[in-house]
Structure formats: C-alpha cells, structure tokens
C-alpha positions as CSV (number, residue, x, y, z in Angstrom):
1,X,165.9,-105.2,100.8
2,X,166.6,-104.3,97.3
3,X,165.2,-106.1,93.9
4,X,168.7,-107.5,93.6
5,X,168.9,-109.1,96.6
6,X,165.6,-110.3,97.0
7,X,165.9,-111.7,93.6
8,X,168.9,-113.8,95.2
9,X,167.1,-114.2,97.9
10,X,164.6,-116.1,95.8
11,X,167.2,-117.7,93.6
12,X,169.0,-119.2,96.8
13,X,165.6,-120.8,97.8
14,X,164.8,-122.7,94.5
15,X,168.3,-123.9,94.8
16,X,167.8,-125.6,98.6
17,X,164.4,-126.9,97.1
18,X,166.2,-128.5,94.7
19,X,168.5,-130.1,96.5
20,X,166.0,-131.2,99.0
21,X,164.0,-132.6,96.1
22,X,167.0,-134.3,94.7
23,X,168.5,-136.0,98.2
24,X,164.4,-137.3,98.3
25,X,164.5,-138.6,94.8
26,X,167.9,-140.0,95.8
27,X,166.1,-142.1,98.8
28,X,163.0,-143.2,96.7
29,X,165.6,-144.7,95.0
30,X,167.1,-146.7,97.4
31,X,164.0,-147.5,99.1
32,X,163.2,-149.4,95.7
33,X,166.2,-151.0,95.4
34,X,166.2,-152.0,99.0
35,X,162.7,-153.2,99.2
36,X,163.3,-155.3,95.8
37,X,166.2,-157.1,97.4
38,X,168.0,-156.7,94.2
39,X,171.1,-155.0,96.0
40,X,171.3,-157.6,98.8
41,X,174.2,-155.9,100.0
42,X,172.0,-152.4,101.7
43,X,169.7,-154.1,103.3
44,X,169.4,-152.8,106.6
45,X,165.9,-152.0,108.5
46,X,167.4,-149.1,110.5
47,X,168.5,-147.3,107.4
48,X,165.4,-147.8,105.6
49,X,162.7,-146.9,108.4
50,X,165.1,-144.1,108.5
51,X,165.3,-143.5,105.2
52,X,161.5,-143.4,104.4
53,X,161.2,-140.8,107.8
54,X,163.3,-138.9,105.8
55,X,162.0,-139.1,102.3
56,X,158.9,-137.9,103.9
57,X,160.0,-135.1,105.6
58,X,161.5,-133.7,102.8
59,X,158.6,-134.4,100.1
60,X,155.9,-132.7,102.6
C-alpha cells in the first residue's frame, strides 16, 4: 500500500467515525426528547429500547 492510499485509507476511517458519532448524537437526542415527553407525538417503547441498543453500540 502506498503513503497515498493509506493516507485515504485513514481519511475514509475518520469519516465513518464521524458519521457513527453523529447518527449516536442524533439518538441521544431523541432519547431526550422522548423520555421528556415534550414531543408526545415519538413516543414509542420499541423505538426507544431500540434506539438506546443502538446509541450504545455505536458509542462503545
């Protein structure tokens, strides 16, 4: 592998962290507003048991 494409190969990496980081912050988010009962409209159980699985998959 060359420097060049290692270096995308790194670059490529930060970018799927990112956006794994980002679709977390994106259920913290929800889990918030769904646990606050603020947004009575997404409350649902399912999606936020599944939701936290997920948020904690991600952050590990």
């Amino acid at each position: 592998m060359s420097e060049a494409e290692a270096r995308r190969f790194v670059i490529d990496h930060f970018w799927v962290a990112f956006g794994a980081f980002a679709l977390a912050c994106v259920l913290g988010v929800y889990q918030v507003l769904e646990r606050s009962g603020i947004i009575p409209a997404i409350q649902s159980p399912a999606v936020y048991f599944a939701s936290v699985s997920t948020h904690g998959v991600l952050m590990a």
